[in-house]
Structures are given as structure tokens and as C-alpha cells.
C-alpha positions in Angstrom: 6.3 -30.5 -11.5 8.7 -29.8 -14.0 10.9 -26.7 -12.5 13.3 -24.2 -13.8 16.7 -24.8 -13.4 17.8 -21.0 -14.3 17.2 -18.2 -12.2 16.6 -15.0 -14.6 13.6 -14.5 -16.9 13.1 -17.1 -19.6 13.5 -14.1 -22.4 16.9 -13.4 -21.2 17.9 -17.5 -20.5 17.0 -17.0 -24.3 19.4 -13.8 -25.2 21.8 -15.0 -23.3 21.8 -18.3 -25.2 21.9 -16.8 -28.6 24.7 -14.6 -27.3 26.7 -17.6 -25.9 26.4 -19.2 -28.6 27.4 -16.0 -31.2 30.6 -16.2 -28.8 31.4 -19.7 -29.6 30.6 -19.5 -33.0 33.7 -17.0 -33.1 35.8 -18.7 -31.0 35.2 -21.8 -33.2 38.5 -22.4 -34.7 39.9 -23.1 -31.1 37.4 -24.4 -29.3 37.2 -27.5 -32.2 40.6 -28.4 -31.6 39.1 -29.1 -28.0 35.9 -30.4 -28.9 35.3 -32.3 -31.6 31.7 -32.9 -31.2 31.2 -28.6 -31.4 31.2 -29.0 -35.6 29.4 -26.5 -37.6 26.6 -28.6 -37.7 26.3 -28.9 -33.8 26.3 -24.9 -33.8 23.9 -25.0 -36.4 21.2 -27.1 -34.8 21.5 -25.6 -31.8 20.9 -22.1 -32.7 17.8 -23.6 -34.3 16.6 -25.0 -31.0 17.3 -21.8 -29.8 15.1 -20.0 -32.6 12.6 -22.7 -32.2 11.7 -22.5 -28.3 11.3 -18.5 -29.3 8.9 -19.3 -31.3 7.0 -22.1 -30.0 6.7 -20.8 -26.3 7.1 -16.8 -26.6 5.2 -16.7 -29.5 6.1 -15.0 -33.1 6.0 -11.5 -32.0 8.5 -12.3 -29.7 10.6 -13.9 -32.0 10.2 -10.8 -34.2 11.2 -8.5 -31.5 14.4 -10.1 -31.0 15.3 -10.2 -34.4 14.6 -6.4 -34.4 16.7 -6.1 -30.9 20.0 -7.7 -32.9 19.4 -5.7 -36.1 19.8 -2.4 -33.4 22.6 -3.5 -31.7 24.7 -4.7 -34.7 23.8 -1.2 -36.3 24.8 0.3 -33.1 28.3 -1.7 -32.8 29.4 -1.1 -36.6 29.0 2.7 -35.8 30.9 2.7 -33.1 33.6 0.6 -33.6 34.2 2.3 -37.1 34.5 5.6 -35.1 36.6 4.2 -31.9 38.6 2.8 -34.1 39.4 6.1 -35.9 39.6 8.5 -32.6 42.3 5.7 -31.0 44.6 6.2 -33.9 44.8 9.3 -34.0 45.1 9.3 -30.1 47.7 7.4 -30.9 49.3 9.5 -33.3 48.6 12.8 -32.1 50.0 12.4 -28.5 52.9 10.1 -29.6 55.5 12.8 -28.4 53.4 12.8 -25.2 53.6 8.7 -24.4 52.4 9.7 -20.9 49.1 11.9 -22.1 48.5 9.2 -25.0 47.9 6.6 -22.1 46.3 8.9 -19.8 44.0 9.4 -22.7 43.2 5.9 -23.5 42.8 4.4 -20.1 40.4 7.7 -18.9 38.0 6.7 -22.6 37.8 2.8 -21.9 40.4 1.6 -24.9 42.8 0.3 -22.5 40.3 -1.8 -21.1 38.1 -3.0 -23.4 38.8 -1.4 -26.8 40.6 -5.5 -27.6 37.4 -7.1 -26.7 35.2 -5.0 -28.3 36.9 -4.7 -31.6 38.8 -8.1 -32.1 35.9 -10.2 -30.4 33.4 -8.7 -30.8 32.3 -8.2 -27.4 28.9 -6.2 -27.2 29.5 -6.1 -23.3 32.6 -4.8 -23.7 31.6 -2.3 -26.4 29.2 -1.3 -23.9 31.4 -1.1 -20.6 33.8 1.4 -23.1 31.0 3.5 -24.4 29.8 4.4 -21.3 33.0 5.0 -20.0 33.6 7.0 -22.6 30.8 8.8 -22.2 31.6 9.3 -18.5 35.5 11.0 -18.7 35.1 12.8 -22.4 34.7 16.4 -20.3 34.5 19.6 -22.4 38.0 19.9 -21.6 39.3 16.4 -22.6 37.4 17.4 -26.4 39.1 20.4 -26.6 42.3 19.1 -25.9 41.5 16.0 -28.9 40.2 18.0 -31.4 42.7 20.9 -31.2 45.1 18.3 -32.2 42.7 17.5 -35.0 40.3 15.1 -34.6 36.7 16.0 -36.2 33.9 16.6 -33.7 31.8 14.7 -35.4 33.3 11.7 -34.8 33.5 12.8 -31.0 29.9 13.9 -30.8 29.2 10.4 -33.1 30.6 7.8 -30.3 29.0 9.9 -27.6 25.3 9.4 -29.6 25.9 5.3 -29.7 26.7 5.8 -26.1 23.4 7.5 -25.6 21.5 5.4 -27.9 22.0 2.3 -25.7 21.7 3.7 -22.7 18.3 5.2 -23.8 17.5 2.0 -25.6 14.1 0.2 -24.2 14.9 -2.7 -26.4 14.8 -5.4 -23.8 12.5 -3.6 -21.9 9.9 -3.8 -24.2 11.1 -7.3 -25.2 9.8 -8.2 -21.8 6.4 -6.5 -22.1 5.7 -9.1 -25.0 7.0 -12.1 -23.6 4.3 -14.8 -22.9 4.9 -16.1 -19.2 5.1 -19.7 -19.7 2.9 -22.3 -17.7 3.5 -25.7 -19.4 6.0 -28.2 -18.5 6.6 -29.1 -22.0 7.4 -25.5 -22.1 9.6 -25.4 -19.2 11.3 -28.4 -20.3 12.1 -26.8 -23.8 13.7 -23.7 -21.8 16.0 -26.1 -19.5 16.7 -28.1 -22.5 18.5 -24.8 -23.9 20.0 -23.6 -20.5 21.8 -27.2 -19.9 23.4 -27.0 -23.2 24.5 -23.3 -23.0 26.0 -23.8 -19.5 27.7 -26.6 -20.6 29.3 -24.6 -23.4 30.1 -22.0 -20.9 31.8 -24.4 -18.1 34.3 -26.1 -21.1 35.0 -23.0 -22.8 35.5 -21.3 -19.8 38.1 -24.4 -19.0 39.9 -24.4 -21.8 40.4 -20.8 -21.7 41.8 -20.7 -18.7 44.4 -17.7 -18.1 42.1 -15.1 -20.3 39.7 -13.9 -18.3 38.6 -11.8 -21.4 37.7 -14.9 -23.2 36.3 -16.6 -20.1 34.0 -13.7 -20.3 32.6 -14.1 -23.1 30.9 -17.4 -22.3 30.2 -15.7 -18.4 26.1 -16.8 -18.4 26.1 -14.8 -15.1 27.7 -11.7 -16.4 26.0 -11.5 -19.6 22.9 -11.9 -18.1 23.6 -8.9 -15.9 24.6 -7.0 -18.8 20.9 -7.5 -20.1 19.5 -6.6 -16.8 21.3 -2.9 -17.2 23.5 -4.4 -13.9 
């Protein structure tokens, strides 16, 4: 019998992969100088193995759905990174006098942390981890106190809706509901086929980023597949 070698569902073995490999698609300019087999075209095929396991083994409504799930997420992250990126500036220039408050501010609403990852890399788990946080410490108070100095509401009350959306979001949820439980070992054997690959990816580039655990991150299989879990 032909067993799994991955512990999650095989729906997010598959997100995961396609996220993994969206990660070292970016990171490609370093990660080349390290690898020299990881060439556009190795990318390329794989991310059509990845496509085609979708839609051989959970079917084409699957396949659909996940296409769906990225188009809400990338319209999520545009939204918000355009607005972050416009309420940290003018954080940053509004409480310049105050270099103490203009940190405080910062650290409470998640840029300290993960504003870099979200916005250079790219990072949806990082965009997420600052939303919420965000959401969390922006009290009545705290928007007073920004928008007196004059930021707009709207783009207060904006991050706090993509913040919302997401948390509300039953993307991978339903995603689940229309996955196909698979019974086949050609089937299996597809799905391990993808999972050997990614975690290989994951262990070099984890390697060769030693030192930055932000970038090690990215190619975390554990920690992103938590991230889909809502963990």
C-alpha cells in the first residue's frame, strides 16, 4: 500500500505547495546562485505538476476553487498593503517629534514585526499575522489619537475591513467541502511526488538562508500549513 508521507489534508499539501513554490519563485535570483538546477524552467514544470495533480485527483471544481481562493487573497493583499503602506508613513511623519510614540505606535499595529515581510516579500502570512494584530490594538483611542494628526478614517476603517474579510473568509473552508478524498495509489503517489519536491525546496532554502529566520519562513511547510489551518 502506497502511504502518505505528509500529515495534513491533501488540499492543503497542495496550497502549501503552490505557496512554497510562489516563495521561491521570488527568492529566485538568490536561490540560483545556489542551485543551479532551480532554472525557470524547473519552476515552471513544477508548478504544472502542481496544477496537474489538482486537476487529475481533486477534480476541476477543485482546481477552480483554488484559482478563485488566490484571485481573493491577492485582491485582499493589494488593498491592504496599498493602505499599510500609507498609514505607516504618515505614522512616521506625524509622530517624528514624538520618536518614542512613533515606535510605540508601530510595534502596538504589527509594522515592526511584520510590515518587511509583508510588503517587500510578499508574505501573505505575514500580512496576515499584522492585520490581525492590527485589528487587535487599533482601540477607539489609538484612532483618535492617528487621525487627529490627520490621517483619513477611511483608510483606518479600510485595513480594519481586509482584516475582517480574512478572518470571515470561508475560502479554504469550503475548499475542503469540494475536495475529492482520494483512494488510489496512483493518486497517492502523485500527491507524495509533489510533497518530496516541495520539502526538498524547503530544507535547502531554508539552508542557504540561514541567519534570516524571516526568509526561512517563507519556505516553513509546517508553519504555512498552520497558517491555512487558521492555527
Amino acid at each position: 500500500m502506497n502511504n502518505r508521507r505528509y500529515t495534513v489534508k491533501d488540499v492543503e499539501l497542495i496550497i502549501a505547495a503552490s505557496v512554497i513554490l510562489k516563495n521561491a519563485i521570488q527568492n529566485k535570483d538568490f536561490l540560483q546562485t545556489k542551485r543551479s538546477t532551480w532554472t525557470d524552467a524547473f519552476f515552471k514544470q513544477l508548478d504544472l505538476e502542481i496544477n496537474q495533480t489538482v486537476q487529475t485527483y481533486l477534480g476541476l471544481d477543485s482546481a477552480k476553487e483554488l484559482r478563485q481562493a488566490t484571485r481573493v487573497v491577492n485582491s485582499i493583499q493589494e488593498s491592504a498593503l496599498k493602505n499599510l503602506s500609507e498609514l505607516k508613513i504618515q505614522i512616521s511623519e506625524d509622530f517624528k517629534k514624538v520618536p518614542a510614540r512613533r515606535a510605540e505606535l508601530l510595534s502596538l499595529l504589527g509594522f515592526t514585526t511584520y510590515y518587511t515581510a509583508a510588503n517587500s516579500n510578499h508574505d501573505q502570512e505575514a500580512l496576515i499575522d499584522l492585520l490581525f494584530e492590527f485589528k487587535t490594538n487599533m482601540t477607539p483611542e489609538i484612532k483618535a489619537e492617528i487621525m487627529e494628526k490627520g490621517t483619513s478614517e477611511a483608510t483606518l476603517n479600510e485595513i480594519e475591513y481586509c482584516a475582517d474579510t480574512l478572518k470571515e473568509s470561508d475560502v479554504v473552508q469550503e475548499f475542503h467541502k469540494g475536495s475529492k478524498k482520494l483512494l488510489t495509489q496512483e493518486a497517492i503517489g502523485a500527491f507524495n511526488e509533489i510533497y518530496d519536491k516541495i520539502i526538498s525546496i524547503c530544507k535547502l532554502s531554508r539552508n542557504f538562508y540561514r541567519g534570516k529566520p524571516v526568509k526561512q519562513d517563507l519556505f516553513s511547510f509546517n508553519k504555512i500549513t498552520k497558517a491555512i489551518n487558521g492555527n
